[in-house]
C-alpha positions in Angstrom: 114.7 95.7 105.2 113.6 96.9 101.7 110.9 94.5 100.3 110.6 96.7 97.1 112.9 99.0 95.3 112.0 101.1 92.8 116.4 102.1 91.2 115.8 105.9 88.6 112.8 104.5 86.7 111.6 105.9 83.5 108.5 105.5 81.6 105.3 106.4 79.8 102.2 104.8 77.0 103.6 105.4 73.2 106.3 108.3 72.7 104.6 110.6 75.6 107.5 109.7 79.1 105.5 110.0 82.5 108.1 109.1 84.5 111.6 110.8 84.6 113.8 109.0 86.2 111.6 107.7 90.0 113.3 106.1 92.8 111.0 104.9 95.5 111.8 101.8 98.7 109.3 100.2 100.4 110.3 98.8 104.0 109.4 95.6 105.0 105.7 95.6 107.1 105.2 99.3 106.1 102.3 101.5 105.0 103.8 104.0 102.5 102.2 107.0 100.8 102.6 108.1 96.9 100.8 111.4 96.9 100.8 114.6 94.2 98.9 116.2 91.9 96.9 115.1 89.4 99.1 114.2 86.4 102.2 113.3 88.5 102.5 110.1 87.4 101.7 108.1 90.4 99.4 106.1 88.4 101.8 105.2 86.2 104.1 104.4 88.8 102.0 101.3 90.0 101.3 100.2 86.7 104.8 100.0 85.9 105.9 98.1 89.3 103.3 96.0 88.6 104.6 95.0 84.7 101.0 96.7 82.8 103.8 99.1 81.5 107.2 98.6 80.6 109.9 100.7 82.2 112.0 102.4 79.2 115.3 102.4 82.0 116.1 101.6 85.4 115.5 98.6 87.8 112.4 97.3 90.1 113.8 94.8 92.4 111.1 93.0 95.3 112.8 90.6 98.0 116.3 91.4 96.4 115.4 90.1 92.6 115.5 92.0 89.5 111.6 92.1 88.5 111.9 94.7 86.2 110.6 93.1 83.1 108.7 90.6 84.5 105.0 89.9 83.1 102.2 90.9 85.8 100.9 87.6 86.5 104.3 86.2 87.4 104.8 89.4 89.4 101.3 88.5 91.1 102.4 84.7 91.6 105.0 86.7 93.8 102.8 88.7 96.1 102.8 91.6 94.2 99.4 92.7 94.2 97.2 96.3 92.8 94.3 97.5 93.6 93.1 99.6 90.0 91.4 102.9 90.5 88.1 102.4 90.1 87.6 99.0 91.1 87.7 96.9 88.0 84.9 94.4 89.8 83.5 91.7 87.6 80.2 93.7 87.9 78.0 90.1 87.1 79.7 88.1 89.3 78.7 88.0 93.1 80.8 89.0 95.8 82.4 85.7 96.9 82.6 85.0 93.2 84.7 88.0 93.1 86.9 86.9 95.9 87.5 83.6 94.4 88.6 85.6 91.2 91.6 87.3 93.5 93.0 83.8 94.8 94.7 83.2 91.3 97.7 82.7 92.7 98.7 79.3 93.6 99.6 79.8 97.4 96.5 82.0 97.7 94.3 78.5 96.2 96.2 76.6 98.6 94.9 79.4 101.8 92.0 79.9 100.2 89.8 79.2 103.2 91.7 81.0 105.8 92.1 84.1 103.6 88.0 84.3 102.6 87.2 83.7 106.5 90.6 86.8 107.1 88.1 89.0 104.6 85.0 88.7 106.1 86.8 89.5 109.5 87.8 92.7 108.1 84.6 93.3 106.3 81.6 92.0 107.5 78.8 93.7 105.2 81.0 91.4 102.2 79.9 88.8 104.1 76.7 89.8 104.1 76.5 90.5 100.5 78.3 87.6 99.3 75.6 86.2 97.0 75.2 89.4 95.9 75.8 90.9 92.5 79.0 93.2 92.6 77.5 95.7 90.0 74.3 96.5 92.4 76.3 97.0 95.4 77.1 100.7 96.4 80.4 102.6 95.6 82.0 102.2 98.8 81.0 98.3 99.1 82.4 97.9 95.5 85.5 99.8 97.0 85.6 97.5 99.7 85.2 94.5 97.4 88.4 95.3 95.2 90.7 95.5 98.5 89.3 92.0 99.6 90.0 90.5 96.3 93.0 92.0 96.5 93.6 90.4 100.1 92.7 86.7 98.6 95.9 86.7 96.1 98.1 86.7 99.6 99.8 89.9 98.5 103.5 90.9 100.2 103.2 94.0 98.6 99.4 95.3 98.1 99.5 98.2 96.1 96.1 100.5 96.2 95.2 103.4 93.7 92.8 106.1 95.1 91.5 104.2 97.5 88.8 107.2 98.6 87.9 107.9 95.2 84.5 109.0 94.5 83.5 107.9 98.5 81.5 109.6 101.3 83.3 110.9 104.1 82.4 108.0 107.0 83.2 105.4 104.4 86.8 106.7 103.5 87.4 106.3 107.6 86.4 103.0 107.8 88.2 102.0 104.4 91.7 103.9 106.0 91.0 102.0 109.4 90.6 99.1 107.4 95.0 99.7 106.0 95.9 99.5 109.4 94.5 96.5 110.4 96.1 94.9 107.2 99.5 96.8 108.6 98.8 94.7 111.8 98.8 91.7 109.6 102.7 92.2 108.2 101.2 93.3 105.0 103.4 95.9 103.0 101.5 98.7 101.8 101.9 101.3 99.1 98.7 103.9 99.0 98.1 106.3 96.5 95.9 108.2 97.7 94.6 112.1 96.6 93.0 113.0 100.2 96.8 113.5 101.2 96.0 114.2 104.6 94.2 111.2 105.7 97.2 109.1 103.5 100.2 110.5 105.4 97.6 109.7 108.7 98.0 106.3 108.6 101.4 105.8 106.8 104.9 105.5 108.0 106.7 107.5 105.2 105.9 109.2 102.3 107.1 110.4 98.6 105.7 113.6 97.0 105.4 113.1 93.0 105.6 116.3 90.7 106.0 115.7 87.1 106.8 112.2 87.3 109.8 112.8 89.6 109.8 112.1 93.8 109.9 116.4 94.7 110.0 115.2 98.5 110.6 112.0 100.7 110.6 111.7 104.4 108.3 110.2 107.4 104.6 111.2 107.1 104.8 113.0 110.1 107.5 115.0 108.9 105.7 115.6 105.0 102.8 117.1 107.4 105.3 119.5 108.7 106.5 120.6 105.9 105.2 124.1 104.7 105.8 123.1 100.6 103.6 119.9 101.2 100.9 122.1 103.5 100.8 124.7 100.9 100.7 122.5 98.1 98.5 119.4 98.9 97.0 120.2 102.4 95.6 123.3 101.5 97.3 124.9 105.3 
């Protein structure tokens, strides 16, 4: 079952259109991969699903409802939930601070117990650190930070944007370990993700974005196949 559809969506900031016409589906429990090149639109794509930007034309549907104009923080209240590229921490606030930020939504405040204890399971060194100041933490702590907060809102759907960004290579592993223990926990997943070969890894499908339009679709395994994604993103 589709938990999010994404129906020929167009859009873009001011008169300049990212998108051009996008179609995406997100199955139920699955990890799925938005990859392409820089300037793609993939980006854009999140903020859009997510209601930062409005689409100009077509339909975003999650559980079967028309969410298309929806504001983010009802779309949040829903389980819709992003992880920003680059972080966006609350830099003087500690880390459980932090987490406490994330549970905004009301059936996150109700598990709000549960879900910090779910975190620290995932990521002990937050545990650790959790009196700590986010903005003297390292880049792949503060990396590991966002996706917790982004755990405490209870998401359905967590959305994550360049999740290896700026990291060393051990950290990246552990972080991309970390998606498929959330997969384990029934949470959907959609990555973008520039190292594309460590994103179609540990997804189930994937969609290949080329000037704001989905170029290719298919299983990961079968994007790693596929001598235009090889040559193009893999480098193969």
């Amino acid at each position: 079952m589709n938990i999010l559809e994404i129906h020929d969506v167009s859009a873009g900031y001011g008169e300049v259109q990212i998108l051009w016409g996008t179609s995406i589906e997100l199955r139920d429990g699955m990890l799925t991969s938005l990859v392409g090149s820089n300037g793609a639109g993939k980006t854009t794509t999140l903020r859009t699903i997510m209601g930062l930007i409005k689409p100009w034309q077509g339909k975003i549907t999650f559980e079967g409802n028309d969410i298309s104009h929806l504001p983010a923080h009802e779309k949040a209240e829903r389980g819709l939930v992003l992880v920003p590229e680059g972080r966006q921490l609350f830099t003087d606030m500690t880390v459980e601070e932090n987490l406490e930020m994330g549970a905004s939504p009301q059936r996150a405040r109700v598990n709000y117990a549960k879900n910090l204890e779910r975190v620290y399971e995932l990521f002990p060194r937050l545990k650790e650190r959790r009196t700590q100041k986010a903005g003297t933490m390292s880049g792949g702590e503060q990396q590991m930070l966002a996706v917790a907060r982004g755990i405490m809102a209870e998401p359905k759907v967590l959305m994550i944007d360049e999740l290896s960004l700026g990291l060393a290579p051990v950290l990246v592993l552990g972080l991309f370990g970390t998606l498929r223990e959330l997969k384990k926990l029934g949470i959907t997943i959609l990555l973008v993700e520039q190292n594309v070969q460590m994103a179609l890894a540990v997804s189930d499908y994937g969609y290949v974005l080329a000037e704001g339009k989905v170029a290719l679709e298919g299983s990961s395994r079968e994007l790693m196949k596929n001598e235009d994604v090889r040559a193009a993103y893999l480098g193969l």
